[in-house]
C-alpha positions in Angstrom: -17.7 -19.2 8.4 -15.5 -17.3 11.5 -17.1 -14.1 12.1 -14.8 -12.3 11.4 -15.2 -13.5 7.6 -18.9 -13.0 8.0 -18.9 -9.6 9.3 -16.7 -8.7 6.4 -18.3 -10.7 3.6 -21.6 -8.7 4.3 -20.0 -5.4 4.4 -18.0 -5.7 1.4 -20.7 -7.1 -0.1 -22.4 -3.8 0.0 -19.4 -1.3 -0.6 -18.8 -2.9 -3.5 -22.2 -1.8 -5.0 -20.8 0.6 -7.0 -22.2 4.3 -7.7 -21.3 5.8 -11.1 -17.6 6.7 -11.3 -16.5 9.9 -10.2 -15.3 11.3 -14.0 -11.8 11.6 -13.9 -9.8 13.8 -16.5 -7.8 11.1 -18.7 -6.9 11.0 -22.4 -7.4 7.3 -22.3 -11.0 6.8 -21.4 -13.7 9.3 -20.2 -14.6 7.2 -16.5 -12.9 4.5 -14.5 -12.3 4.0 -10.9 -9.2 6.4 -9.9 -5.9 4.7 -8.7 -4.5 5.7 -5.2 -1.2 6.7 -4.1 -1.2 7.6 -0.4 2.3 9.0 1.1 2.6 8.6 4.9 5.5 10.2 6.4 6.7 9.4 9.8 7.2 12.2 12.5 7.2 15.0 9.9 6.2 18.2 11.3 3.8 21.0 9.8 6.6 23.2 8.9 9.2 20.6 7.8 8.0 21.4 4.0 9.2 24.4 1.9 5.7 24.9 0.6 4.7 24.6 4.9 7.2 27.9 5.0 10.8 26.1 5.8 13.5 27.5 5.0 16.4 25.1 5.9 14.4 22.1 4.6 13.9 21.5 0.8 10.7 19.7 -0.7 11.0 20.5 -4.4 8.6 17.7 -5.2 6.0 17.6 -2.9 6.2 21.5 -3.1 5.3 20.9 -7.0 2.8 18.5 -6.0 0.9 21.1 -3.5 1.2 22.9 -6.6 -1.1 21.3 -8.6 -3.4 20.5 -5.9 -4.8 21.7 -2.5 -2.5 22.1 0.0 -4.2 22.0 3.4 -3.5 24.5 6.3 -5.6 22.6 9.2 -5.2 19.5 8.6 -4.6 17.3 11.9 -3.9 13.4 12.9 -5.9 12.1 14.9 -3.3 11.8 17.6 0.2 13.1 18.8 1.5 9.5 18.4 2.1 7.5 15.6 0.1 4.0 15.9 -3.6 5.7 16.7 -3.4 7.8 13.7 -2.4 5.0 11.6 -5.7 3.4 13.3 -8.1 6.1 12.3 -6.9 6.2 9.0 -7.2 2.7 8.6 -10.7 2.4 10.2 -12.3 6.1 10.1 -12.6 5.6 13.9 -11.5 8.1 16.6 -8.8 6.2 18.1 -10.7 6.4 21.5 -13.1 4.1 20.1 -11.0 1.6 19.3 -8.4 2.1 22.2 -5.5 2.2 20.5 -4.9 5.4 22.1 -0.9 5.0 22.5 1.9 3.8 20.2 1.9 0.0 20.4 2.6 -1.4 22.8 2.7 2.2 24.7 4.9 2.8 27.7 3.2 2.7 31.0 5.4 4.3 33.7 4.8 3.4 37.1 6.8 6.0 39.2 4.0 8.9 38.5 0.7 9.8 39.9 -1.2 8.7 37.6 -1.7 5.2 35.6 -2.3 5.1 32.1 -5.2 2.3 30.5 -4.0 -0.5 29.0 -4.6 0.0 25.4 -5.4 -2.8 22.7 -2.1 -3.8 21.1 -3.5 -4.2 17.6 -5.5 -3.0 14.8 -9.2 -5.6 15.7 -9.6 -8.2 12.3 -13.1 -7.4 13.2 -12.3 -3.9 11.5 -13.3 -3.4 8.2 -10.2 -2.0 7.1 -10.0 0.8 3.8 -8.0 -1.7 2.0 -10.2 -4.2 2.5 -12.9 -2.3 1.0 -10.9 -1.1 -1.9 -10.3 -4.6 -2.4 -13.4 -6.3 -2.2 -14.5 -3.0 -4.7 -12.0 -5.0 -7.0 -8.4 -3.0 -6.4 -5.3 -4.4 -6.0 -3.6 -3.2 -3.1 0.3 -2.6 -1.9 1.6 -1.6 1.6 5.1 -0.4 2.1 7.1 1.1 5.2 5.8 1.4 8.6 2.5 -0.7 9.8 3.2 -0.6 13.9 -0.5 -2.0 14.3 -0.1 -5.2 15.8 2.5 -8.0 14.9 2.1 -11.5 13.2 -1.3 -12.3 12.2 -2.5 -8.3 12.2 0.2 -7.3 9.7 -1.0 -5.9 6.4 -1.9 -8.7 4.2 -4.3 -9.6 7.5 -5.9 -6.5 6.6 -6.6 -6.3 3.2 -3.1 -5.7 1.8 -2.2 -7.8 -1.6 1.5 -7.2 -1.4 3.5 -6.4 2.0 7.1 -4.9 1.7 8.5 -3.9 5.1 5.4 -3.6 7.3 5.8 -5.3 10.7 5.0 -4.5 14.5 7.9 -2.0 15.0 7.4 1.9 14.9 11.2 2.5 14.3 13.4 0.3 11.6 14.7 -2.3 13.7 17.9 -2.0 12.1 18.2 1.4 11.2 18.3 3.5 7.7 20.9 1.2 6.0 20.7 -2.3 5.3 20.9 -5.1 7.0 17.3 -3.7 8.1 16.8 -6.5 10.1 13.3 -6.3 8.9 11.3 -9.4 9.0 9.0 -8.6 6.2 11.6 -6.9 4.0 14.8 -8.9 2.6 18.3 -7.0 3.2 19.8 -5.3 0.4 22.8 -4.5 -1.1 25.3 -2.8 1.3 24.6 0.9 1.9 21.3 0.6 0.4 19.3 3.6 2.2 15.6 2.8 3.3 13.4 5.1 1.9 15.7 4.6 -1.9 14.5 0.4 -1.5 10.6 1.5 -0.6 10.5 3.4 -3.2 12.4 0.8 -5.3 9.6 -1.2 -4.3 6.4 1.0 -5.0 8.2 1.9 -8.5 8.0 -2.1 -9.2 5.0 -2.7 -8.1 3.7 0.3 -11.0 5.5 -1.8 -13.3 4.2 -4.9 -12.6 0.8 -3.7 -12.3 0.9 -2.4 -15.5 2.9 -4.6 -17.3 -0.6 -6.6 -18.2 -2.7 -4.2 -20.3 -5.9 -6.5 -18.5 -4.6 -5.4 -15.1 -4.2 -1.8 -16.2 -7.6 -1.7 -18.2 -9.6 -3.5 -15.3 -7.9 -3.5 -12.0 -7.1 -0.2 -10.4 -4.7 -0.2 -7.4 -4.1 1.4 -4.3 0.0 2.1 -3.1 0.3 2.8 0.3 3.9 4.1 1.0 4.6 4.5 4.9 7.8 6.0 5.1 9.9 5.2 8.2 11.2 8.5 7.4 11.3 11.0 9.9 11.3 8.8 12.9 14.5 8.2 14.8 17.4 7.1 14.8 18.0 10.2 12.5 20.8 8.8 9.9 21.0 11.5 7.4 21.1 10.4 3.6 25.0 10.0 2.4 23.9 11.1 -0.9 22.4 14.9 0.4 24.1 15.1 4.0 27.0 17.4 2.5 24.2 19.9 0.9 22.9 20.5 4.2 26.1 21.3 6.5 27.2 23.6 3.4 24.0 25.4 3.8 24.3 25.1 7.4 27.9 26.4 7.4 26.0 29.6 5.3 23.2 30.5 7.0 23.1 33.2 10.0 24.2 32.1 13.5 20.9 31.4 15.3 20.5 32.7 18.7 21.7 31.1 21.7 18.0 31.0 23.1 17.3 28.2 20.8 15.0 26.0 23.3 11.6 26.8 24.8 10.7 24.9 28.2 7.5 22.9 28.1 6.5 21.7 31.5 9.7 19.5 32.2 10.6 19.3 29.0 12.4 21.4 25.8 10.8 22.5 22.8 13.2 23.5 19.8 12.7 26.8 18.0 14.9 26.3 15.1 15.7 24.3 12.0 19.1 23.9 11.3 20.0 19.9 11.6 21.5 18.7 8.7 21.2 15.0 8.9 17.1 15.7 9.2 17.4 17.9 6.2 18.9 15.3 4.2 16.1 12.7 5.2 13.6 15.0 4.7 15.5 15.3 1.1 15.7 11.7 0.5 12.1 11.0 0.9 11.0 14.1 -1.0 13.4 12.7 -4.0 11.9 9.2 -3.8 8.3 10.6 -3.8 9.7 12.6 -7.0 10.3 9.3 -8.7 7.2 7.9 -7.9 5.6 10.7 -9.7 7.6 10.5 -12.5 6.9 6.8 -12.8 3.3 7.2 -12.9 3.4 10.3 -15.7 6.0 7.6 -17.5 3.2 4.9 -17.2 0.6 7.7 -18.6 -1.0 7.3 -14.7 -1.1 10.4 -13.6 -4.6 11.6 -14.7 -5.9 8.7 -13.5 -4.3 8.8 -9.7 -5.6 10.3 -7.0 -2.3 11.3 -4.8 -2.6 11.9 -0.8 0.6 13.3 1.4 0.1 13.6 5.2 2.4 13.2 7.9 0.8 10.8 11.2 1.4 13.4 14.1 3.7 16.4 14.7 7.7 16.8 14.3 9.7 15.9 17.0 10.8 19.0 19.0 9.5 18.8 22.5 11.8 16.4 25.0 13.0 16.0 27.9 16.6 17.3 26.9 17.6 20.5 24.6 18.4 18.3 21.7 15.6 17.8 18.9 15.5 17.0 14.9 13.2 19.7 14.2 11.0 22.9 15.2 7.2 23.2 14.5 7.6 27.1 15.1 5.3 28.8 14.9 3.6 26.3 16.3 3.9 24.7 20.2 5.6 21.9 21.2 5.5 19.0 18.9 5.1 14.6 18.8 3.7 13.6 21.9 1.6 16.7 22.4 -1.9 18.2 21.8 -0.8 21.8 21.3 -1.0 22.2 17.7 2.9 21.2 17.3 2.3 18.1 17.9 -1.5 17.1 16.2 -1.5 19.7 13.1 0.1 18.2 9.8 1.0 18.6 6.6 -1.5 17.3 3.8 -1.9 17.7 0.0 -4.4 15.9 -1.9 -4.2 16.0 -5.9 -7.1 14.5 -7.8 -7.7 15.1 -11.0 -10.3 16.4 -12.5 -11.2 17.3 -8.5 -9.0 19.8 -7.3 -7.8 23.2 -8.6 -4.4 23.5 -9.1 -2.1 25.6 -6.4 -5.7 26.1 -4.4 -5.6 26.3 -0.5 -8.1 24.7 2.0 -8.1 26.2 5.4 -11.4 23.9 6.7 -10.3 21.6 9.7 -9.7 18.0 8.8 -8.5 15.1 10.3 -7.1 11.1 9.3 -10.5 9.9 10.1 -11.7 11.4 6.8 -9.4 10.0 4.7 -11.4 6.8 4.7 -14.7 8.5 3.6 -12.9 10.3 0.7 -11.4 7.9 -1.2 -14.5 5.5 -1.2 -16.7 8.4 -2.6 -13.9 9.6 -5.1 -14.2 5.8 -6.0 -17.8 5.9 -6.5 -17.9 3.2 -3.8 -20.9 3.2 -1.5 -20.1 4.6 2.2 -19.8 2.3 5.1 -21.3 5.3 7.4 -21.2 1.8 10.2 -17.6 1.8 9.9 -15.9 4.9 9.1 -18.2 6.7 11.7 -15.9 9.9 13.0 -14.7 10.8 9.4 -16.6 12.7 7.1 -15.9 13.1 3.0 -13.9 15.8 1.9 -15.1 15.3 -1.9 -16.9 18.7 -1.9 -14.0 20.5 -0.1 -11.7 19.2 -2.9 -13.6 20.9 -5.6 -13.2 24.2 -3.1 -17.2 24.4 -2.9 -18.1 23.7 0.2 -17.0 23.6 3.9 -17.2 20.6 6.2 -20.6 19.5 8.1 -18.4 19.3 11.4 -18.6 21.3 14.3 -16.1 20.1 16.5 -12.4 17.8 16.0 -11.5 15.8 19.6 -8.0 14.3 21.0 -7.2 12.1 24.0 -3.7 11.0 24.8 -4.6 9.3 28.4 -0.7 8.5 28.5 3.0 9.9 29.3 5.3 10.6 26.7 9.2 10.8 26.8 8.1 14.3 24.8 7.6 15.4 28.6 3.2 15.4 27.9 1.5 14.1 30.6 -2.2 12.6 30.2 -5.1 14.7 28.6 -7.3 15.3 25.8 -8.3 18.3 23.6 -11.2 19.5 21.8 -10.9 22.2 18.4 -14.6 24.2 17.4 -14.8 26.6 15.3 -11.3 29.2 16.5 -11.4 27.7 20.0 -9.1 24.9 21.4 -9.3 23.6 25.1 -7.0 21.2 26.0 -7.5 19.4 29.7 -4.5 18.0 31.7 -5.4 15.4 33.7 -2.5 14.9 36.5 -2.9 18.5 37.7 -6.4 18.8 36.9 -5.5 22.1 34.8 -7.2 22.9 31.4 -6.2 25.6 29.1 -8.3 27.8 26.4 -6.8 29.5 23.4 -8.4 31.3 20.5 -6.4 29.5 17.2 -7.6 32.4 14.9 -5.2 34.9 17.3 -3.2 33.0 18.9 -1.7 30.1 16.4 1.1 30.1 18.9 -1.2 29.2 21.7 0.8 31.6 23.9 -2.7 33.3 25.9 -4.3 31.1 27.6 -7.9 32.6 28.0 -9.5 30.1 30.4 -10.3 32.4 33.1 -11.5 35.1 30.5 -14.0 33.4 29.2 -15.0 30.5 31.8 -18.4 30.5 30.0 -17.0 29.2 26.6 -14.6 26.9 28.7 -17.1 25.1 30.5 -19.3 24.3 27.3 -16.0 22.7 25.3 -14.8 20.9 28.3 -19.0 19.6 28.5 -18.8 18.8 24.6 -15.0 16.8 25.4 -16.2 14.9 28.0 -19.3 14.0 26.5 -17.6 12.7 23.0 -15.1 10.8 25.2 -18.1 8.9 26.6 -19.9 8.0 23.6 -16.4 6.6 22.4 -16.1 4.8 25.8 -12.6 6.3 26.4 -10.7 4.9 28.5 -8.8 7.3 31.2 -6.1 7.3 33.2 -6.5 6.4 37.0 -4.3 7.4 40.5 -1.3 5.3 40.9 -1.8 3.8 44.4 2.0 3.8 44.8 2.8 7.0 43.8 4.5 8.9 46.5 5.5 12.8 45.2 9.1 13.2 46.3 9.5 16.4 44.8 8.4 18.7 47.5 
């Protein structure tokens, strides 16, 4: 037996000991394992939703699903950048612990002073992935959209996916929004067939299939992980809302010429007011609406636990005044570890669990995901595994806070978003975030300052000294790697 296949044949052999079943409110039968429906939206940004406060942007859906669950106001991804948080949630790792602390494969630029490590370019089989251990609990599992951890041989079904539609080793759909997609794990459709209508398309046929076998439905719950591509460049708006949005555009008050921000070298927007994001934003909101209404149709819904989140912040920080979106009032956004780019949207609706319309504002993060749905499952924990997440099953029933003192981010890289290499640390209202090219870090107090506008680290060099201790120390029991001086850098900008 490859140990790989050993390694996981003894760990699912214990998570799938299972505990009592969480008791779920259904009219069909009084306890069974819960269904999962996890929507993963790419690049969408903490105020992109009208129940996040937009008020260009419409989300009439997932606005009626915060409704009748708990909408969550710090909720964060593990990282700035779309492939580590993908990682965590996969793993319940800190990205730093399992190096995949850049989009894969990264971008390494050699013509600045320092060198960014060379990161793992995907997701290790030797991970025992969340699907994997739904799976070996006895769930059938579908993945559709984005994967961008690894490519042939670390794709989905290598980790614990049944069913693959669309998930392959690019971060951006090779061939854009329309068909031919140019996708290798996704046939073409017909011709202006829009991306997020075929995942959808997909999911929705999958439901059916599922439950077309009244053994499958009876026996065999299911997890549906939907990845949308959607937000993620090349923005290509949705022909079927685009007119909506310049029309409301066309309406609304002229915005003020100051409409950027500098960051550094960079730009951050301040406004919403692109139409062709609107109309994405839209799209994917419509297609989540017909999910939904295909699992009430399939008399699902009380039996479903449903998860939204977004993988990092919107894009609004580059290094030119043109952006999709602003995460005002929140700074900077994708790329960044000012709250912009690492703070998220996130609903969770399970039944039976969480109050309708109720609001958490305890800290999480993607590493907890993995936690949650195995104890919502009544599946043992795999505390080995899933080590930097913690359950959120009591913060769900709006009982309890978290047993967590502090949240941690390291982003040893560059970015085209204009970031240069650092990390972060969030306890309790404090955040401290250290730049590592300039040897600069910063202190703000979250509770005053959402904006993170005052930096406070010479007023309180006392409380700056003990987060940047606690950083440093959490990046060496993860065994982070850091960036290092580029031997050939020359500064040519005196």
């Amino acid at each position: 037996m490859k140990r790989r296949d050993l390694l996981k044949t003894i760990s699912l052999g214990t998570a799938a000991s299972i505990l009592p079943s969480f008791q779920f409110c259904t009219t069909n039968r009084t306890s069974r394992k819960p269904n999962f429906l996890f929507f993963l939206v790419d690049d969408l940004g903490w105020a992109d939703l009208g129940c996040y406060g937009s008020k260009f942007y419409e989300s009439p859906n997932i606005d009626k699903l915060a409704s009748q669950g708990m909408r969550f106001t710090k909720a964060y991804a593990a990282s700035p950048v779309c492939s580590p948080t993908r990682a965590s949630i996969m793993t319940g790792k800190h990205p730093a612990r399992l190096n995949i602390t850049d989009w894969i494969p990264g971008d390494r630029p050699r013509n600045r002073k320092l060198l960014g490590p060379t990161i793992k370019n995907e997701l290790p089989l030797e991970e025992i992935t969340l699907a994997e251990t739904l799976r070996g609990a006895g769930y059938k599992t579908f993945f559709a959209g984005k994967w961008h951890l690894g490519d042939e041989g670390f794709y989905p079904e290598d980790q614990g996916f049944d069913i693959n539609k669309g998930g392959h080793s690019r971060g951006s759909p090779p061939g854009g929004y329309y068909s031919p997609y140019e996708n290798p794990k996704l046939q073409d459709g017909p011709e202006d067939e829009y991306l997020p209508d075929r995942l959808a398309n997909e999911s929705i046929s999958f439901l059916e299939s599922h439950c077309s076998s009244s053994e499958n439905r009876q026996e065999q719950p299911f997890m549906l992980f939907l990845s949308f591509y959607t937000v993620h460049t090349p923005i290509q708006a949705s022909k079927r809302h685009i007119e909506k949005f310049q029309k409301k555009l066309a309406q609304q008050a002229k915005t003020d010429e100051q409409s950027f921000k500098q960051e550094r070298e960079g730009w951050t927007k301040l406004t919403q007011n692109d139409p062709e994001y609107a109309s994405m934003i839209y799209a994917m909101d419509e297609n989540i609406g017909r999910i939904l209404d295909k699992l009430n149709e399939l008399s699902l819904t009380d039996e479903t636990v449903v998860i939204f989140m977004s993988d990092n912040g919107g894009l609004s920080t580059l290094g030119r005044k043109w952006s999709p979106t602003s995460n005002v009032p929140l700074r900077a956004g994708k790329g960044w570890c000012y709250e912009g780019g690492i703070r998220e949207p996130m609903i969770i609706k399970a039944p039976g669990v969480t109050p309708a319309g109720s609001v958490c504002d305890t800290p999480v993060v993607s590493m907890d995901f993995y936690p949650t749905i195995l104890e919502l499952a009544g599946i043992d924990q795999i505390s080995e595994q899933h080590v930097d997440g913690l359950s959120l099953k009591k913060v769900l029933s709006g009982k309890d806070s978290l047993d967590r003192k502090s949240l941690f981010w390291h982003y040893p890289h560059y970015h085209g978003s204009k970031w240069i290499p650092g990390s972060a640390i969030r306890e309790g209202d404090w955040k401290l975030i250290s730049f590592y090219e300039d040897d600069k870090i910063e202190l703000y107090n979250l509770k005053d300052d959402l904006s993170e506008k005052n930096d406070l680290a010479e007023v309180y060099p006392e409380k700056l000294q003990e987060l940047n201790a606690k950083l440093n120390d959490y990046l060496k029991e993860c065994d982070a790697k850091m960036p290092y001086e580029n031997p050939q850098w020359i500064d040519d900008r005196k």
